[in-house]
C-alpha positions in Angstrom: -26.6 8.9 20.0 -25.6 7.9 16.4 -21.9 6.1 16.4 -20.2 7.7 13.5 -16.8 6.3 12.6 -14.3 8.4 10.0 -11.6 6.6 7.8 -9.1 8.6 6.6 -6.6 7.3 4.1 -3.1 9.6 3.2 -2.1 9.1 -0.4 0.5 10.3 -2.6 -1.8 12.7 -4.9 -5.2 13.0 -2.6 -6.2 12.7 1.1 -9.3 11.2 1.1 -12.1 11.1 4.5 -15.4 9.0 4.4 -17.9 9.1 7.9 -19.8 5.6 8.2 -23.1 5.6 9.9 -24.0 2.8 12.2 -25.3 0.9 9.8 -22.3 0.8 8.0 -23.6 3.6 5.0 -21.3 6.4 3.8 -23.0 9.5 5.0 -20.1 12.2 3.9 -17.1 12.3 2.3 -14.6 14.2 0.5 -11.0 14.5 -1.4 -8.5 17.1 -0.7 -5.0 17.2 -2.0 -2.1 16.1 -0.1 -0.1 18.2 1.1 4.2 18.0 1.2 4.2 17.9 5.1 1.3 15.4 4.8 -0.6 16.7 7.9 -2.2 20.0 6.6 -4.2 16.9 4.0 -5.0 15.5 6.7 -6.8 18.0 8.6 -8.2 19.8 5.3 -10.1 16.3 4.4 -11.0 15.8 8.2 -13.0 19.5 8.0 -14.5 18.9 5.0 -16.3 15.4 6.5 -17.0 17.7 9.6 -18.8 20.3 7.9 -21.4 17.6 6.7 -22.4 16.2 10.0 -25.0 17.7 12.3 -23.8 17.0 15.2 -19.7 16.4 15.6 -20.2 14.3 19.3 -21.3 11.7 17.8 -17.9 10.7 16.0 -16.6 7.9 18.0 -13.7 6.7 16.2 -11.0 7.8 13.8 -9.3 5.5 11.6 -6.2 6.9 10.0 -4.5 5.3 6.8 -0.9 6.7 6.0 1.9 7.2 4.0 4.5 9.0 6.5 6.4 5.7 7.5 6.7 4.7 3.9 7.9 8.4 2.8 10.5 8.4 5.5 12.1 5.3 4.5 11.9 6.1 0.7 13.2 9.8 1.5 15.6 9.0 4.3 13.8 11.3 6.2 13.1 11.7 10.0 14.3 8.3 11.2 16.4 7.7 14.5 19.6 6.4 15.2 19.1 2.6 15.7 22.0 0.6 17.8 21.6 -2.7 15.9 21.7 -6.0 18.2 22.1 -9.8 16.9 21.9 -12.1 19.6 23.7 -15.2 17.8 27.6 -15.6 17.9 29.6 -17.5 17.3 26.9 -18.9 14.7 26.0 -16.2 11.8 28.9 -13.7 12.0 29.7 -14.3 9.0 27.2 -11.9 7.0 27.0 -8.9 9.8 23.8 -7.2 10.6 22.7 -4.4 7.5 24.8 -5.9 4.7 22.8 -5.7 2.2 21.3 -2.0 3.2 21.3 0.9 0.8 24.6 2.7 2.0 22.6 6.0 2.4 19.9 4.4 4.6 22.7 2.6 6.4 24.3 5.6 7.3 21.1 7.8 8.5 20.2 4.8 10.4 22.5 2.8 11.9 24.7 4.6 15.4 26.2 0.6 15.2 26.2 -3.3 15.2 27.4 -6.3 17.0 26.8 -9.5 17.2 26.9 -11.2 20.9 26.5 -14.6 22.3 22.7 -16.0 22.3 20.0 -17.0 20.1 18.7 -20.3 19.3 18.6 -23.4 17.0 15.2 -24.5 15.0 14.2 -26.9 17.5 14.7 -24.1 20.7 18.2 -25.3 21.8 20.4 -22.5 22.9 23.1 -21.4 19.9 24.8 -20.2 23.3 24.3 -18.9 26.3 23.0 -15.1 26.4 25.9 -12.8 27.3 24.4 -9.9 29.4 28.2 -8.5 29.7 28.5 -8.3 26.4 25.2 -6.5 25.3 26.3 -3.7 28.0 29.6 -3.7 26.8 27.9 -2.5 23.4 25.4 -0.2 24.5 27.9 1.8 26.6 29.8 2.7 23.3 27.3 3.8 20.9 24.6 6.9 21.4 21.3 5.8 20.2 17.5 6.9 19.7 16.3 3.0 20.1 17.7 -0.3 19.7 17.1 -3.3 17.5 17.5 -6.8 19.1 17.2 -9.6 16.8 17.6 -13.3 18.2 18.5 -16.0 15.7 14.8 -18.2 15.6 13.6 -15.8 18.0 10.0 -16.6 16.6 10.4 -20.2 18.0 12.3 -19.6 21.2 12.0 -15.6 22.1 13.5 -16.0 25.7 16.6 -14.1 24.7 14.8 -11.4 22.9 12.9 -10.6 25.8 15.7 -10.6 28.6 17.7 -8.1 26.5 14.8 -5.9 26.0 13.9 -6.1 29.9 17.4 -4.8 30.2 17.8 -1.9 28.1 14.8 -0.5 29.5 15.6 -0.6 32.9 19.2 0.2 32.8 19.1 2.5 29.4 15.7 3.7 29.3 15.7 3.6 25.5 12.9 2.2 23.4 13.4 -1.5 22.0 12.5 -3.2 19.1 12.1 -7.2 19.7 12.2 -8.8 16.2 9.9 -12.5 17.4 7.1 -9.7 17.3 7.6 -8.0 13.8 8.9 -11.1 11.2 9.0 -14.2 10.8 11.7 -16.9 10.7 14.0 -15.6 8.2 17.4 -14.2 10.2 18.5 -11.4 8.3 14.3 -9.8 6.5 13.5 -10.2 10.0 16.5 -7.9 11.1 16.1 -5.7 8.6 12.1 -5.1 9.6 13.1 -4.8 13.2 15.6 -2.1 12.6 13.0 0.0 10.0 10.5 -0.1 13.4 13.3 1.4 16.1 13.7 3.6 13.0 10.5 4.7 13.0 9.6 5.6 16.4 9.8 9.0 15.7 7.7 9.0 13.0 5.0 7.4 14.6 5.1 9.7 17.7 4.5 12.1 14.9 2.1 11.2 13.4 -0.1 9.9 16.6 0.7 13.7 17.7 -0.5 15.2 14.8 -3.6 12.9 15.1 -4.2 13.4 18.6 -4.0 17.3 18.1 -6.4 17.6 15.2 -9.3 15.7 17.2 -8.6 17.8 20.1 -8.3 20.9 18.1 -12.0 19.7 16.6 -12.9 18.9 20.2 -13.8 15.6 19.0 -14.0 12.7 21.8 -13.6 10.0 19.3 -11.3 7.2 19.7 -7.8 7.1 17.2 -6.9 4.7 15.4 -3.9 3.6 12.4 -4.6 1.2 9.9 -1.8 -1.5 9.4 -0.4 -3.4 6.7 -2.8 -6.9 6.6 -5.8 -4.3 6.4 -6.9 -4.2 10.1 -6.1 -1.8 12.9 -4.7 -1.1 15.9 -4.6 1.9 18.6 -1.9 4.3 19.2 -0.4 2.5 21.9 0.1 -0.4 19.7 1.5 1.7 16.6 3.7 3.2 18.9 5.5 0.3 19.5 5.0 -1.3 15.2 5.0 1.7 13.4 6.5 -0.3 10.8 3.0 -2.1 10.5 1.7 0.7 8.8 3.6 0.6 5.6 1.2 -1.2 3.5 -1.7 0.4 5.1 -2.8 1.8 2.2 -3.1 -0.3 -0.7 -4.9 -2.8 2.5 -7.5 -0.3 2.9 -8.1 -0.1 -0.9 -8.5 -3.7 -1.3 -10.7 -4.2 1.9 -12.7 -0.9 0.9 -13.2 -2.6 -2.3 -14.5 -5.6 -0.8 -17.3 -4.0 1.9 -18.3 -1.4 -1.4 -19.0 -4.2 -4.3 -20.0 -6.9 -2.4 -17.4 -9.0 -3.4 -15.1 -11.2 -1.3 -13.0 -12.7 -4.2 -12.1 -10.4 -6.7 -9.1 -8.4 -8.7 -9.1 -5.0 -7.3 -7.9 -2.4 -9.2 -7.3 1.3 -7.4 -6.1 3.6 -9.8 -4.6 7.3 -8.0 -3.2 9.8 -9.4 0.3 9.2 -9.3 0.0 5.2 -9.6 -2.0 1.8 -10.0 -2.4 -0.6 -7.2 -3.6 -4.2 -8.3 -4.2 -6.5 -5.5 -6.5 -9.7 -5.1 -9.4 -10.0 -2.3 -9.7 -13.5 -1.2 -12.7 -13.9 1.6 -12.5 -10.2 1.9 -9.3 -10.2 2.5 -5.8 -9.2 0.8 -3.8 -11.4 -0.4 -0.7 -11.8 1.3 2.4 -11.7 -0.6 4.7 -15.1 -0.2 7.9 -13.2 -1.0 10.5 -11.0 1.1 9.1 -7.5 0.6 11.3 -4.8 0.0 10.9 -1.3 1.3 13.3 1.9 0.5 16.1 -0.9 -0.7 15.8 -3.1 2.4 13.9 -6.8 2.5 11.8 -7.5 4.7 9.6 -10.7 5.9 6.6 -8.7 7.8 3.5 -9.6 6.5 2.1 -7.6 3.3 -0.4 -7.7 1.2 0.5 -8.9 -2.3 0.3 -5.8 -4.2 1.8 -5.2 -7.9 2.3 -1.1 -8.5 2.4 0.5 -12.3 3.5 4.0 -12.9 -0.4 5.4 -13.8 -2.3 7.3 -12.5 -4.6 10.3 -13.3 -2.5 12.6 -12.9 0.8 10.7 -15.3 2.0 12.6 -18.2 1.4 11.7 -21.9 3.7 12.2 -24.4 4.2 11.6 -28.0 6.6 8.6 -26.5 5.0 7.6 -24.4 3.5 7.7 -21.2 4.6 8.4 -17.3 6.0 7.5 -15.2 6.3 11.0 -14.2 2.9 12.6 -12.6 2.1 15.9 -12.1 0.3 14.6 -8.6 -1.3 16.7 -6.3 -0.9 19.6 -8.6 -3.2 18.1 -11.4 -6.0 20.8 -11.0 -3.6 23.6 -12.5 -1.6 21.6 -14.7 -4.0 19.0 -16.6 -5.4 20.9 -20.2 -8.7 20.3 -18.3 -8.1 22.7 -15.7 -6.8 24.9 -17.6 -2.9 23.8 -17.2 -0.8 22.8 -20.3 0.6 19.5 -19.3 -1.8 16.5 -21.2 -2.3 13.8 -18.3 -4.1 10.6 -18.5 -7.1 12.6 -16.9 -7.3 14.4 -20.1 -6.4 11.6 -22.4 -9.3 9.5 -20.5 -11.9 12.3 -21.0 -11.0 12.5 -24.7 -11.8 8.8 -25.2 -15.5 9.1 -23.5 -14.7 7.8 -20.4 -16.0 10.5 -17.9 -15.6 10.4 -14.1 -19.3 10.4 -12.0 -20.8 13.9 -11.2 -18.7 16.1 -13.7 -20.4 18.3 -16.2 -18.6 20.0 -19.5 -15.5 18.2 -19.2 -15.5 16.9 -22.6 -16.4 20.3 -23.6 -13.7 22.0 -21.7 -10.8 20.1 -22.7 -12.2 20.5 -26.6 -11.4 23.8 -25.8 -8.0 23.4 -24.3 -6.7 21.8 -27.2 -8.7 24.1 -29.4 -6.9 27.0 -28.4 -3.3 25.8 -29.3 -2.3 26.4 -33.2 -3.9 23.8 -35.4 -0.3 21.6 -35.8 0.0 21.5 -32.4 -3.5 20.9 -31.3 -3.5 18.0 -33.8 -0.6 17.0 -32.3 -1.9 17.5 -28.3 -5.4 15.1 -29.5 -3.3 12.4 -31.3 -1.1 11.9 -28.2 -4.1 11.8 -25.8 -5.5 8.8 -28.3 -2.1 7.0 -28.1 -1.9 7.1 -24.6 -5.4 5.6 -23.8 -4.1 2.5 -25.8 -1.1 2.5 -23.9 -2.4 2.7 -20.5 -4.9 -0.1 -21.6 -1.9 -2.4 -22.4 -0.6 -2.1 -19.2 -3.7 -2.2 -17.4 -4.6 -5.6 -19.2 -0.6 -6.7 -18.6 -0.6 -6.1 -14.7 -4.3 -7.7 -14.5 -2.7 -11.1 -15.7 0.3 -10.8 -14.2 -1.9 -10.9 -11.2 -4.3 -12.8 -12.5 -2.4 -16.2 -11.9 -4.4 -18.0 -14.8 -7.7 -17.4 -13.2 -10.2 -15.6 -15.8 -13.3 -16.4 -13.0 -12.9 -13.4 -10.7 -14.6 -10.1 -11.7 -12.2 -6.7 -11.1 -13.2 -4.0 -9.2 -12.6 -0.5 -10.2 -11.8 1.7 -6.8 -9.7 5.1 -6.7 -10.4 8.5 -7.8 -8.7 8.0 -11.1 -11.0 4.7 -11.7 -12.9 6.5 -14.9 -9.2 5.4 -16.6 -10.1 2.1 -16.7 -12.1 0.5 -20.1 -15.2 -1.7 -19.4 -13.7 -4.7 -20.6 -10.4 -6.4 -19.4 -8.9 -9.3 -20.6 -8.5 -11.5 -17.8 -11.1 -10.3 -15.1 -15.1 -12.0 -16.1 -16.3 -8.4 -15.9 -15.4 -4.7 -14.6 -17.4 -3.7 -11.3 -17.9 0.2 -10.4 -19.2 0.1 -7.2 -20.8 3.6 -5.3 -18.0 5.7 -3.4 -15.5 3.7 -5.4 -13.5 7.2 -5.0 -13.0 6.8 -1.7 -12.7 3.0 -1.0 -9.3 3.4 0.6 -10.9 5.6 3.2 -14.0 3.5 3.7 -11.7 0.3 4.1 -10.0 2.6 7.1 -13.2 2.9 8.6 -14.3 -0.6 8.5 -11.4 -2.4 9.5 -11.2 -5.1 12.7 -8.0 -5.2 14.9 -5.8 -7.8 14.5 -3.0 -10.1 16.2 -0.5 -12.6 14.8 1.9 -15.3 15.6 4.4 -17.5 13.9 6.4 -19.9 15.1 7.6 -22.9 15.5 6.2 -25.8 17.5 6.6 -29.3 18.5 4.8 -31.8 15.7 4.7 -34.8 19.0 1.8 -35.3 21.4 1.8 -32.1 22.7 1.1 -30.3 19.8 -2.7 -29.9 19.8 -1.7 -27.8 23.4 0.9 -25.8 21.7 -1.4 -24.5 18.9 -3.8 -23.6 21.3 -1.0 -21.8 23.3 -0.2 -19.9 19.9 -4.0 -19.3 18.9 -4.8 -17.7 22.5 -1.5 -15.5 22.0 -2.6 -13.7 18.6 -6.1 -13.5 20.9 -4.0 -11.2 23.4 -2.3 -9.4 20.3 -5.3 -9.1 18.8 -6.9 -7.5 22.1 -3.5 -5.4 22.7 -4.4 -3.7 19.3 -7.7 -2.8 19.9 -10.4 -5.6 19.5 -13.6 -6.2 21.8 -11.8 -9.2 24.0 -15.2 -10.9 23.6 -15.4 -11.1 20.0 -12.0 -12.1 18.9 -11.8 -15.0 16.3 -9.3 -17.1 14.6 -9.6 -16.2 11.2 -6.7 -17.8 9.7 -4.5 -20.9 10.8 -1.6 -22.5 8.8 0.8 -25.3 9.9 3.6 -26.4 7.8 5.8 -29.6 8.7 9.6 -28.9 8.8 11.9 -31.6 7.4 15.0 -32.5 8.6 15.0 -31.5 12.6 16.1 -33.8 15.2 12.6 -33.5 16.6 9.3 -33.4 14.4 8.0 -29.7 14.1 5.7 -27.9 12.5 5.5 -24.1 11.5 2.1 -22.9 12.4 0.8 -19.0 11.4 -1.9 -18.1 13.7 -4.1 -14.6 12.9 -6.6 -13.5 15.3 -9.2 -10.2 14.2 -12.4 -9.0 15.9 -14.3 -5.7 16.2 -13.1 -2.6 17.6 -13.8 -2.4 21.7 -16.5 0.1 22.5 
């Protein structure tokens, strides 16, 4: 029996679905346009893959890449009431829990805050003692879909986090969100993270349904799967719990797609869409992270994410005689661009017109020659010399965002991924050449497909004699995380480990980031 695996990656203008053989070649794939409820994209790119397979049974595993947490913090849409918990008074009342939130988002969100005794110093000395009184005293008075429980230095000392939690479930039976395992040791990007993921729960059961239901419906035995934000996986179970892991699932795959499709383990990668431009840098195969607070519908965050810097292009993006973008025609691009037949001119069109042609097309040069011919001479004039402008523009930006990203390196070559790809020139400042690898259409998709599971921990440990036993405490905890998201317990590694000594404690200490991946269990 072959093992097949399918990636399927959600994005704003196309759903795109790859099947990998066991060997690890693409043996089908296909685009389809997303659709506004995002699931009928889904499912139309999943029967397309289908149809090219002999035998369905021997799918094993579905990887899924996807917009909907993203959309329904950006559109306030979907997301539960959250009762919002600070364990730290008397310390930290002084900026209150959501401060700095959107005051829309705040209100969709939020059924209420408060701040009670708990939570810890640095070096893992109680603030003061956890108030058990008080968290009930709280809870009884707001009506909730989850709750958020943030502990001050809960990624150093979590003990507090994890009574609470132990006690909402058992005496409120409502889902909770623990912050030590979403951010890191910033107090209030960590709270904001934790809230987004009680926020989310619904989503995710959503989505996980909708997954669930499409295999079954296909009465396909394989295994589910969601890509997360560091470009590695984790089951169901475990997005059930992190939906807000999957936010940055998408550029991930790109980059990591990028990687396994050129060959290339340090690179620029450069996935162009239709609606926008993702640039992102692969060092050792591997996204690079971003150092700063992340924000995410208004709100920052500290979760890890991959450093990604987004431009308003696409293929899809309108040209005008001012301009171009940001606004794309999207998913409606094949009755709108002048090479379909629509009378908007996109960057598709513009692109065309310059010579650069996507793979396996035929007459498009010819049939937009005949879009524009077919306007009165003023105006086609018009229509051609905008399309020529805008190439020039888009180029400007594209060379721009590659050095922004760039950091002053000119060594690494740039890979050219995304269905709108053919937009880019063959030659970019900043990048020692352009690389067009096969399937680079579908690279977000294939890096779905390819991805290990993952686990992480930071914290914050002693720097004395017993450090060397605390590190290893921390590396065989992202081992279990790692495991608990869907890695082969036997082939777990320690891919990355980063300590950082902290000044000014009473007690030497070090901050120490531990990440854990491995293949997929059978």
């Amino acid at each position: 029996m072959a093992d097949l695996r399918i990636g399927i990656d959600v994005g704003g203008t196309n759903t795109d679905a790859v099947v990998l053989g066991a060997e690890g070649r693409v043996i089908a794939k296909a685009k389809r346009p997303t659709t506004p409820e995002v699931t009928g994209g889904l499912r139309a790119a999943l029967d397309a893959v289908l149809a090219q397979l002999d035998d369905t049974t021997d799918v094993t595993r579905v990887m899924l890449g996807t917009t909907h947490a993203t959309n329904a913090i950006l559109e306030r849409r979907g997301l539960g009431r959250v009762a919002v918990l600070r364990l730290g008074a008397p310390a930290t009342t002084a900026v209150p829990p959501l401060s700095d939130w959107p005051a829309d988002l705040r209100k969709v969100v939020s059924a209420g805050e408060a701040i009670v005794p708990g939570g810890h110093y640095v070096d893992g000395r109680e603030i003061s003692p956890l108030d058990l009184d008080a968290v009930r005293r709280f809870l009884d008075g707001v009506e909730a879909d989850a709750v958020a429980v943030t502990g001050v230095f809960s990624p150093a000392d979590d003990a507090h986090e994890r009574a609470v939690g132990e006690l909402i479930r058992a005496e409120y039976g409502l889902p909770v969100s623990v912050s030590h395992e979403i951010g890191s040791l910033g107090l209030l990007e960590r709270e904001n993270a934790t809230v987004l993921n009680a926020a989310l729960y619904g989503v995710a059961a959503h989505v996980t349904d909708a997954l669930v239901t499409a295999l079954a419906e296909r009465r396909l035995g394989a295994r589910p799967y969601l890509a997360q934000n560091d470009g590695t996986l984790m089951t169901l179970e475990h997005a059930a719990r992190l939906p807000v892991s999957t936010i940055g699932s998408g550029p991930a795959n790109s980059l990591r797609g990028a990687a396994y499709l050129s060959g290339v383990a340090d690179a620029i990668v450069v996935d162009v869409g239709g609606t926008s431009t993702d640039l992102g840098v692969l060092i050792g195969g591997f996204p690079r992270e971003s150092a700063a607070a992340v924000e995410i519908g208004g709100v920052l965050t500290n979760f890890r994410m991959p450093d990604i810097l987004a431009i308003a292009l696409g293929g899809g993006t309108v040209a005008r005689s001012e301009g171009v973008g940001p606004d794309s025609v999207g998913y409606r691009i094949t009755g709108e661009a002048l090479i379909f037949g629509g009378s908007t001119a996109t960057m598709t069109d513009a692109a065309v017109r310059a010579g650069r042609i996507p793979r396996e097309t035929e007459g498009w040069p010819e049939r937009l020659e005949a879009a524009i011919l077919a306007y009165e001479p003023d105006m086609s004039e018009r229509i051609a010399d905008i399309l020529q402008s805008a190439v020039a523009v888009a180029d400007e930006m594209i060379i721009d965002a590659v050095d922004r990203m760039a950091l002053g390196r000119t060594d690494r070559p740039l890979v050219a991924v995304g269905g709108g790809a053919f937009l880019l020139p063959d030659h970019i400042p900043g990048a020692s050449r352009v690389i067009r690898p096969e399937h680079a259409e579908v690279a977000n998709a294939v890096g779905a497909a390819i991805a290990l599971a993952s686990g992480r921990v930071d914290t914050i440990l002693p720097a004395g004699d017993s450090r060397s036993d605390a590190i290893e405490g921390a590396k065989e905890e992202a081992r279990a995380r790692a495991v608990a998201a869907g890695a082969d317990p036997s082939k777990v590694e320690i891919v990355d480990l980063l300590e950082v000594p902290l000044s000014y404690l009473s007690e030497p200490a070090v901050r120490v980031h531990v990440k854990a991946a491995g293949p997929l269990a059978r």
